[in-house]
N, C-alpha and C positions, 0 to 999 in steps of 0.2 A: 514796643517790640511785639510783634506778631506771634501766637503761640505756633509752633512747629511740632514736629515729629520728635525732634531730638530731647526738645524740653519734655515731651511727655515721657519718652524713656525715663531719662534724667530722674524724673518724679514717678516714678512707677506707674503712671499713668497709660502707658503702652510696653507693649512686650518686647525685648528683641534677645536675641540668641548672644549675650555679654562671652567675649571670652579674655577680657582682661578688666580690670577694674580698681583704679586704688583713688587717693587721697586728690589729686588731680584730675584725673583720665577716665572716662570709659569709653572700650571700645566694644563693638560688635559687628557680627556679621551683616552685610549689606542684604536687604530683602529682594536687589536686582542685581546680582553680582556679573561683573564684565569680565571676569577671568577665574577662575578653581577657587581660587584663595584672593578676597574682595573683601576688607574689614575697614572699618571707619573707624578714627579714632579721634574723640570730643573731647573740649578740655569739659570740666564737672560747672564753669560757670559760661555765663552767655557772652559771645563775642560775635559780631556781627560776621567777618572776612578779616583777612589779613591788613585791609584797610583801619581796621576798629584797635590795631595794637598797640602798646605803647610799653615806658620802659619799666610799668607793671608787670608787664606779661612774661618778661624775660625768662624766668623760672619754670612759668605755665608752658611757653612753646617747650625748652630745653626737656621739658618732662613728658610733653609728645611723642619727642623725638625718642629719648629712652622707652618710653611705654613701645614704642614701633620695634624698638630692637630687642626686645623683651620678647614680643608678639611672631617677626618672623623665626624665633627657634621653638617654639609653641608651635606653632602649625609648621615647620620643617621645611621654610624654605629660603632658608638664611645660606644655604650653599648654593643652589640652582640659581637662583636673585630672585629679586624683586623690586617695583618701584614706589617710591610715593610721591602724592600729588593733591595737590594744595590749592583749589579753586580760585578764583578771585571775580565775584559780579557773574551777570548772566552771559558775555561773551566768551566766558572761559569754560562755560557749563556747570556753576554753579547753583546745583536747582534749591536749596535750601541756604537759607538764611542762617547760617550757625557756622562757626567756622571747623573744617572736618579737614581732616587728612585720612587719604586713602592710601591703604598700603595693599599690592597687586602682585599677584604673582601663583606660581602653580602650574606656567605656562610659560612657552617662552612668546615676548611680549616686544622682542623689537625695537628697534629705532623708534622714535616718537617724531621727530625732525632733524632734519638735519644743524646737529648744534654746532 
């Protein structure tokens, strides 16, 4: 495993603006944010991508999932919406090796493709 950005958080080893944080998850604000309201949210142990899961993780993703719904009535934008989005490898725009979920919003954000 490659040291990253995220592990240095993780270990206090780099700074980032946390605005949620428990036994599973932490999240903080993105240092290039794509919309008003841009937060990543990491589980607390290292997993490669959504490729790297298994039927360990079950708990860890379901506690993403709540850290995010936790997280849009914090920042106040649980009425407006918002989206999240879940990288997978370099064609999907995954630039770090860590698996993250982005929650987006603040803004209105649109169609992504037509699904």
């Amino acid at each position: 495993m490659k040291k990253n950005i995220f592990i240095d958080i993780l270990s206090g080893k780099s700074k980032a603006d946390i605005v949620y944080k428990d036994k599973y998850v932490t999240a903080f604000n993105d240092i290039n944010p794509v919309t008003p309201v841009h937060i990543l949210v990491i589980p607390n142990i290292y997993i490669k991508n959504l490729n790297y899961i298994n039927n360990n993780h079950v708990i860890l993703l379901g506690k993403m999932l709540l850290a995010s719904s936790k997280i849009v009535y914090i920042k106040n934008i649980y009425k407006s919406g918002y989206r999240l989005v879940i990288n997978c490898n370099k064609h999907s725009g995954q630039e770090i090796d860590y698996l993250h979920l982005h929650i987006l919003g603040g803004c209105f954000l649109g169609k992504m493709i037509n699904l």
